[in-house]
N, C-alpha and C positions, 0 to 999 in steps of 0.2 A: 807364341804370337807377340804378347806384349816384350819379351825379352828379345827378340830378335829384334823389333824393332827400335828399342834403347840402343841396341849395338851396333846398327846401324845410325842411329844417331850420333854414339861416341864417336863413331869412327870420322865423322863428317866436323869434331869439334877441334878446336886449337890447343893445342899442347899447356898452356897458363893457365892453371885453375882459375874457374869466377864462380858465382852462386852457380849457372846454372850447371856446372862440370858438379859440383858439391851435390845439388839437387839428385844432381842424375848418378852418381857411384853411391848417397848416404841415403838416398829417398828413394829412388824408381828403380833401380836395380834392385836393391833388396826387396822389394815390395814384390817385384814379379818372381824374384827366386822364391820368397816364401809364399806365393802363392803356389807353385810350381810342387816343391816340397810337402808342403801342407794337403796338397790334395794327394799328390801318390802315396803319403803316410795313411791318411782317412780311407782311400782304395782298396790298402792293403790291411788295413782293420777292419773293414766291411765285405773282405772278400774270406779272411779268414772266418769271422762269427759266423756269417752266411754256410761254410762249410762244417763248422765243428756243429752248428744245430742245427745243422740238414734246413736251415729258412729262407727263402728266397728275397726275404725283407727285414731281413736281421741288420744293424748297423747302429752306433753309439749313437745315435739318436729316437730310433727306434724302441733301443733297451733302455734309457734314461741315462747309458754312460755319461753323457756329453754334459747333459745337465748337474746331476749327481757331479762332475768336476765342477761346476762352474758355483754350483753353493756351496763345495768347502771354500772355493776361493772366494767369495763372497765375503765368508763369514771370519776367514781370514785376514779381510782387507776391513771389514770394520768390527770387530775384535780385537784381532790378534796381528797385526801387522810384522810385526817380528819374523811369524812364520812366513812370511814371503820373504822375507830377505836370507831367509836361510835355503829358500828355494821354492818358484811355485811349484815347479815337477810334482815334488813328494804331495803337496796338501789337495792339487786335482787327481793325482793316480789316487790316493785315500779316498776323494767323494767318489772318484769315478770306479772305484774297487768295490766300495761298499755297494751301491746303486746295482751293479752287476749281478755281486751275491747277493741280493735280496730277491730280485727279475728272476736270477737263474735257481735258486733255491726255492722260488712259486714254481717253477716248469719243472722241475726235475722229477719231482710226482708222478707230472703227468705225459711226462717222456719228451718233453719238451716241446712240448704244442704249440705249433708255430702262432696259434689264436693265444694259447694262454702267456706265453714270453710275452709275447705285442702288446698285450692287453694291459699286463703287469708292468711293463715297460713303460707304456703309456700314464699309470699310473705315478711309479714313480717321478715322471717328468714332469706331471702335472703337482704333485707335492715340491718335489724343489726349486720351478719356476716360483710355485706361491710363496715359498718361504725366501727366496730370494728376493722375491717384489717387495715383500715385509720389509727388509731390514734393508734396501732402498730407500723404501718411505721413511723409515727408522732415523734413516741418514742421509738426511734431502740433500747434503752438500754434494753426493756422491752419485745423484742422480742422473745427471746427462752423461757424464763419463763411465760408469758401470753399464748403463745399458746400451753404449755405444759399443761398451768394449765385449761387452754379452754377447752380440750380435755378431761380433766376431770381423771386425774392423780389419783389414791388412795393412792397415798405415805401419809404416817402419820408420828408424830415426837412425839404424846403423844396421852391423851387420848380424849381430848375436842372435836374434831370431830364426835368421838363415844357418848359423853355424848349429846351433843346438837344434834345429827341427834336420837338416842334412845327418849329421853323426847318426842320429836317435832313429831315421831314415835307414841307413848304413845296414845299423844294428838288426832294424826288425827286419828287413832281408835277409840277413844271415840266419837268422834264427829262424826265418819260416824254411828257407831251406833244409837247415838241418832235419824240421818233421816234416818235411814235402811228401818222403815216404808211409808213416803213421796218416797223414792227412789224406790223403791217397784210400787206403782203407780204411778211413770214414765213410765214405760213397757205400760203402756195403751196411746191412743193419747190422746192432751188434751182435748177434749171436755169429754172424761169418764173418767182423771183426773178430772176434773174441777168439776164433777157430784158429786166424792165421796167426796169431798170437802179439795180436796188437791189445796195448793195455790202453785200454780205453779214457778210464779216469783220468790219469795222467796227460796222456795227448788232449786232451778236454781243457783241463787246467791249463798247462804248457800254451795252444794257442790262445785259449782266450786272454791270457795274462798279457801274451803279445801286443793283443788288439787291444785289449782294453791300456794300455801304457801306451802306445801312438796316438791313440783318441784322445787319452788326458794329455798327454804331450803338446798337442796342437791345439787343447783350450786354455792350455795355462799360456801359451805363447800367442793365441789370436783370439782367442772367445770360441762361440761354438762355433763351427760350420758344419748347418745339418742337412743329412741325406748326402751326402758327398759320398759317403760310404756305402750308404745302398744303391745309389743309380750307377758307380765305378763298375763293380762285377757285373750288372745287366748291359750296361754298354761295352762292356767286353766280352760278354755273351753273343749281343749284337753284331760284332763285327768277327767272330769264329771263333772264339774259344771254346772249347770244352772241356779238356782235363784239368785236371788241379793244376796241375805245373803251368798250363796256359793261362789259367786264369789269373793265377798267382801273380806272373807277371806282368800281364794286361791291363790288369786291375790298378795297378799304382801307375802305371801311364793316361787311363784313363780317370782315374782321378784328377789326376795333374794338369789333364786339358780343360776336363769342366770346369777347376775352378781357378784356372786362368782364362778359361775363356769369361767368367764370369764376372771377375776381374774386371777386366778389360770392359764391357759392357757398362757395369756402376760406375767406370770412371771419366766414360765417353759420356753417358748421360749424366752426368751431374755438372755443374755452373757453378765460377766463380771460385774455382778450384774444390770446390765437393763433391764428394759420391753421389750417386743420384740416392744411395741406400750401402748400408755395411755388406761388405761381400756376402757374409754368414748369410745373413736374412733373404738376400736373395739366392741366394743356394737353395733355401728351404721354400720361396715359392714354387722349387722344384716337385718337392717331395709327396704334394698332396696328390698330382697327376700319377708321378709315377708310381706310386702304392698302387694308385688303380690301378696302372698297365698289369704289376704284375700278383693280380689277387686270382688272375687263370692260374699263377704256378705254385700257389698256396694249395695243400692237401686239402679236399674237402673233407668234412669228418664228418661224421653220423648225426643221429636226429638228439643222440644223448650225452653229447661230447661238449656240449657249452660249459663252462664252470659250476652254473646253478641246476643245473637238470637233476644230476644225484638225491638234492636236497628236498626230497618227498615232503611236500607237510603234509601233518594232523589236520584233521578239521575239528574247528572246536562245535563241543555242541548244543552253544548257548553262547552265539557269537554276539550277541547284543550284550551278556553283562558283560565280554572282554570290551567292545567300545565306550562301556560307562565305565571301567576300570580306567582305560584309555585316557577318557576324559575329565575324568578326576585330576589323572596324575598330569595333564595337562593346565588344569586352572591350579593345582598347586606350584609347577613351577611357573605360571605366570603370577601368582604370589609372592613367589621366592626372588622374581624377578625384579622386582617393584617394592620389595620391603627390604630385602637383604643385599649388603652391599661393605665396602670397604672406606675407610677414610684415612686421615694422617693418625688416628689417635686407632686403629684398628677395625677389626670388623662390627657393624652394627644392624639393629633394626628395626629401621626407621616407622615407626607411630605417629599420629598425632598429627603437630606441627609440621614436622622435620621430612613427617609422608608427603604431604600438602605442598610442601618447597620441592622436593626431588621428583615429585607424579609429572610434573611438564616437562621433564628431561628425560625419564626412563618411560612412558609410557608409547612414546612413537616408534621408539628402538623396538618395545616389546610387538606391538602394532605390524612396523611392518617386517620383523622377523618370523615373526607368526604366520602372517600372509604367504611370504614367499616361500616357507613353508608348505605349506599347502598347497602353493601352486605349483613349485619342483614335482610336489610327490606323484600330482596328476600329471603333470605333462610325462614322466618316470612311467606312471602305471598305462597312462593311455600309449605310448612309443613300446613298451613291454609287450602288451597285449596284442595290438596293431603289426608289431614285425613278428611276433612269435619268438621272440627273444627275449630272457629274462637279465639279459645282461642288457639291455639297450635301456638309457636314460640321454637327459638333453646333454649334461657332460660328456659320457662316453662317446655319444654318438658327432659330438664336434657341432650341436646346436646352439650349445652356449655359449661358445666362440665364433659361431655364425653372428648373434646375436652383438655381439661387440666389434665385428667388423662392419655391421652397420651404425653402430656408435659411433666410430671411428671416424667414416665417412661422413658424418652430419656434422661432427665435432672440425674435420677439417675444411669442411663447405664454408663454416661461417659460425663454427659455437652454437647452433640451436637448442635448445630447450624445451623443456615440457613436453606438449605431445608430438611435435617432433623427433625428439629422442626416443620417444618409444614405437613411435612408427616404423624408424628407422632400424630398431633392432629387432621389431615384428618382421620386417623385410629382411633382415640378415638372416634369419631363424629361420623363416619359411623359407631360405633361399638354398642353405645346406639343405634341409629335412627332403626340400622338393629333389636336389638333384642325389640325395644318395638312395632316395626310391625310384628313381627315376634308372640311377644306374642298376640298384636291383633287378627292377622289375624286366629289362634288356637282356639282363646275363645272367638270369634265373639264379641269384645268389641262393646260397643259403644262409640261415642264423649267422655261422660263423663268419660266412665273409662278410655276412653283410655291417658288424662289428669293423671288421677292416675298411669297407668301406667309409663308414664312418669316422673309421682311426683316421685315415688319409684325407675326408673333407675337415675334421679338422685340425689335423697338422698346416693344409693349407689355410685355414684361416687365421693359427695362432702365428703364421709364417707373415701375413698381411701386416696382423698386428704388430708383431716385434717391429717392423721396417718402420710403423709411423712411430711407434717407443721411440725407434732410434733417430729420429729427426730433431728431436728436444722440444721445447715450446708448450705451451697449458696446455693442448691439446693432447700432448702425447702426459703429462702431469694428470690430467683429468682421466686419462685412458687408465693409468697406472692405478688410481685411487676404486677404479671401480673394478678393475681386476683383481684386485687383492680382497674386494668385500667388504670395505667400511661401511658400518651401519653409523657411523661416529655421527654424518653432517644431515641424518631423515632429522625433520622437523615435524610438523603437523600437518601441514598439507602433505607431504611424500608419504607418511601414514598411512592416511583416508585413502589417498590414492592409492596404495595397495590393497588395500583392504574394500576399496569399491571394485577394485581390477577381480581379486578374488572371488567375490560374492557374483559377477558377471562374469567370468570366467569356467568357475568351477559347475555351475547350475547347469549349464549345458551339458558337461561332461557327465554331469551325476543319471541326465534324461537320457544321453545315448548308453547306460551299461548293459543294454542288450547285444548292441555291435560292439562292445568289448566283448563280451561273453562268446561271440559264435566268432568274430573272426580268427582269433586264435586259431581256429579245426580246418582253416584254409578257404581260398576263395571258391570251388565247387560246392562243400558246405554251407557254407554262407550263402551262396546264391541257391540253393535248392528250400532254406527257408524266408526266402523272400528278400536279401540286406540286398541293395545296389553297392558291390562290393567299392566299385572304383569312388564312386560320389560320397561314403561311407569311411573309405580313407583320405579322399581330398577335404574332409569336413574335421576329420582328427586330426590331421595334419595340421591345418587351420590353426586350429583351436591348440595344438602339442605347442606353436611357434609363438602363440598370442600369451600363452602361462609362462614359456623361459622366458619370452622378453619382460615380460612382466618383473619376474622373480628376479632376472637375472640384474634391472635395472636397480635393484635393492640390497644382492648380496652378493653379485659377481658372478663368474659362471666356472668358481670351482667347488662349488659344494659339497658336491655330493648325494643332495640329501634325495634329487630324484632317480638313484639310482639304490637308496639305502630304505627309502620308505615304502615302497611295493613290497620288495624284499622281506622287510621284516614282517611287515602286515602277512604276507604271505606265511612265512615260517612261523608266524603268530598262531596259524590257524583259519583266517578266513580268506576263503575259497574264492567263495561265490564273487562276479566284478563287482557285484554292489558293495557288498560286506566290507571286500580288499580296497575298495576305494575310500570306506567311510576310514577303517581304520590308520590307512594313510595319508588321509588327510592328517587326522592327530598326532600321527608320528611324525610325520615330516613338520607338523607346527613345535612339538615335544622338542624335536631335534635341535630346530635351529633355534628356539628360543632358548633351550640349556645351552646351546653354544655360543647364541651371542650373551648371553649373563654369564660365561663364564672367560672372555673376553675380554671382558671390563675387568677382572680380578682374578685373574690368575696371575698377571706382571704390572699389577696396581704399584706406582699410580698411571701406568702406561696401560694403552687398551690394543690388543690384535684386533687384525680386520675378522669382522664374524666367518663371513666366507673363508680366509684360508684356516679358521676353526674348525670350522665344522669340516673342512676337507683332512685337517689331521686326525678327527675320526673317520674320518668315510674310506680315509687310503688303508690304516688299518683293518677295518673292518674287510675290504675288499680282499686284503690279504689271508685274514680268518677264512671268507668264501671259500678262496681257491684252495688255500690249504686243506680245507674240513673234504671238499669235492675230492682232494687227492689221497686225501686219508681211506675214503669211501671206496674209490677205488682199487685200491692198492688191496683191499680186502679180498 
């Protein structure tokens, strides 16, 4: 579209170069070539992964390819700058290779489950975004131009963008040719691969290595541009393909439309010669719709196929001295927290005086890390119980990023504050929570999709978010600082405020753990002892959306910890909703107060944001999960 149009523009200009002849061969031509490129290359990445793991929503941004490139280049570019000039190719294929094996090495366990790939996928994306936001902030110079460029910008200045994405283009058509046939007998499972004497492994690695080096290809030369790759193969589905070989090649045509036509659309709308928004970012308000569309062609799996189901606990049976154990080791590390600490002359601990001077600085961090704490773990345990999913927490489920697209919005209305701000991310939170039950409750999901559903509200909201990142301005500076988790700027009112949010908060949840306890067994049981199921979950709901914005407004919404603190309380031993609640309350306070005191002192004199702390344990740990699920299995 857009390049037909330049060509007919050339063709109507005068033979003497002026700016606008310049403009249009060094700037708008190349722009709509590598738009053009760039999406059949992403088509054809997304149409291969899609077939090597039998996924119908497989694609480098789904699996955190995309991302996983974009933090080696990150860390490239404020590090090691060197390595870019020797090439960014090689340092995104490296993030985007590792990212891969980590995703495909959680599934392989468990045969590549298209819930547990996505899941882990998601995971890893959600780690390398936070550790990218890091070293942003790290390096505020770098700010507005990194996340522009993140976002996945098409601006060009010459032709080398179009040359190296066309060759590298070239290339990954010939090579899926040559396994057109191996890939072909992928469609069968592997035992009638295996028969007709297709070597599996091999064809496995071969394409994915394909896809995964096109997808790094076009984020070291544009940023990300996500879901390009997963809506190409269904919109070539759409329009009649069904073999491999059709798909193969419809796929990279169909890339190349969406995201020229997408192009075209950020360029129409924007003023004063700006995007209205980075092409990337709007590619990816694609992504959250289309997941839904296609979670009918996601396999449904059984009632024992989630990650955590294997993971039978004990009950303990004297669960009150594990919450005084509990408790203990929580007022010790808020001790540890408050006494122990680092300086120019080494580590110390501070008594005395020297307590007296540092108690008004570390006491609100502890305050409201503590807090939100406890409030992740309940809103984690109430969304757990409430969908019947032990994998459902306010991260996973794309509430936490609900919550900061209503940040977002209040931030760009006019900068409000106080309890504005929090109203506004009670609104964002309720806003996801209400429609991915709402899409449940329509297309009778089960567990697993309903995880996907989730995956998909909040890709589209982290998709909202990037687009205001990418506009620059405090707004999008103030959006950055609370994504990342800074406990750095609580004071003593942000404190109190948590900690009165808390205490109102959590009392409610503590009265309802009888409608914890029975809804779990399903809505007929539920209603045969009396719960009004609907009013019962419009009141958790409530109350799941009032704890993340809470929490989220203190420590960001990659934590983790209301996905890690049921969990453990669980595998702890205690059962019962009451028990499991008290002891996740202490855990998720335990958590996130060792992770913001460790924070402050692990890269002393410099402090990470608590939140993307605590999510460098919560990502592992996730990993432990699925791994340990797949060990169990395999038995």
């Amino acid at each position: 579209m857009v390049a037909l149009a330049l060509l007919a523009t050339l063709a109507s200009r005068p033979v003497v170069p002026g700016l606008d002849e310049v403009m249009l061969w060094q700037v708008e031509l190349p722009r709509a070539t590598v738009a053009l490129l760039a999406g059949a290359a992403l088509g054809l990445s997304g149409a291969l992964l899609q077939r090597v793991l039998r996924n119908p929503i497989a694609d480098a941004s789904t699996l955190g390819i995309a991302s996983g490139a974009q933090l080696a280049l990150t860390v490239a570019l404020a590090y090691a700058p060197a390595l870019l000039g020797a090439g960014r190719e090689v340092v995104a294929l490296t993030g985007g290779t590792a990212a891969a094996a980590v995703v495909l090495a959680l599934g392989w366990r468990r045969g590549l489950d298209p819930v547990t790939v996505v899941l882990s996928g998601m995971m890893i994306s959600l780690l390398a975004g936070a550790l990218s936001a890091t070293l942003v902030l790290a390096r505020g110079d770098y700010v507005l131009s990194l996340f522009i460029w993140g976002a996945g910008a098409l601006d060009q200045q010459d032709w080398s963008s179009a040359r190296t994405l066309g060759i590298r283009l070239l290339l990954g058509l010939a090579a899926s040719a040559v396994i057109v046939r191996p890939l072909i007998l992928l469609g069968l499972d592997d035992a009638g691969s295996r028969s007709l004497g297709l070597r599996l492994l091999a064809t496995r690695l071969a394409a994915t290595a394909i896809a995964v080096w096109l997808a790094a290809t076009v984020t070291a030369e544009v940023g990300i541009i996500a879901f390009v790759g997963l809506a190409a193969p269904a919109f070539a589905g759409f329009m009649g393909a069904r073999t491999t070989r059709q798909i193969l090649f419809a796929a990279p045509l169909a890339g190349a439309l969406i995201l020229s036509f997408t192009d075209s659309v950020v360029q129409l709308g924007g003023w004063q010669g700006r995007d209205l928004a980075p092409t990337g970012a709007a590619t990816a308000l694609l992504g959250g719709p289309l997941l839904l569309l296609l979670l009918s062609r996601v396999p449904a799996g059984g009632p024992h196929r989630h990650p955590a189901a294997a993971l039978a606990p004990r009950r303990l049976r004297r669960p009150w001295l594990g919450l005084g154990l509990l408790g203990l080791g929580t007022l010790l590390a808020m001790a540890a927290t408050l006494c122990i600490g680092r300086s120019a002359e080494g580590w110390h601990v501070a008594t005395g005086g020297p307590f007296m001077e540092l108690l008004p600085l570390r006491w609100p961090r502890l305050v409201a890390a503590g807090s939100a704490g406890m409030m992740l773990a309940t809103a984690g345990l109430i969304l757990q119980r409430m969908t019947g999913n032990p994998m459902a927490s306010p991260e996973v489920l794309g509430v936490s990023a609900g919550s900061g697209v209503g940040l977002a919005v209040l931030l760009l209305a006019g900068g409000a504050s106080g309890p504005w701000l929090l109203a506004g991310m009670v609104a964002g939170a309720l806003a996801v929570l209400g429609l991915m039950l709402a899409i449940t409750a329509r297309s009778g999901l089960g567990p697993e999709r309903l995880l996907l559903a989730g995956v998909a509200c909040g890709a589209l909201c982290m998709a909202i978010l990037s687009v205001v990142l990418s506009s620059g301005g405090m707004a999008a500076y103030s959006l950055l600082v609370w994504m990342s988790g800074s406990t750095n700027r609580v004071g003593a009112f942000e404190a109190l405020t948590a900690l009165g949010g808390t205490l109102v908060l959590v009392v409610p949840a503590w009265l309802l753990t009888r409608w914890l306890s029975v809804l779990p067994l399903g809505p007929d049981a539920s209603r045969s002892v009396g719960i009004p199921v609907r009013r019962a979950r419009l009141a958790l709901a409530l109350l799941a959306a009032a704890l993340t914005a809470m929490a989220s407004f203190a420590v960001g919404p990659l934590s983790l910890i209301g996905l890690m603190a049921p969990h453990l309380a669980r595998l702890a031993g205690f059962a019962r909703a009451r028990e499991q609640l008290a002891a996740a309350l202490l855990i998720g306070a335990l958590l996130l107060i060792v992770a913001d005191w460790l924070a402050r002192l692990v890269v002393f004199p410099y402090q990470m944001p608590t939140g993307l702390f605590a999510a460098l344990i919560g990502v592992p740990y996730l990993i432990w999960l699925l791994n340990r699920t797949g060990e169990r299995r395999s038995r």
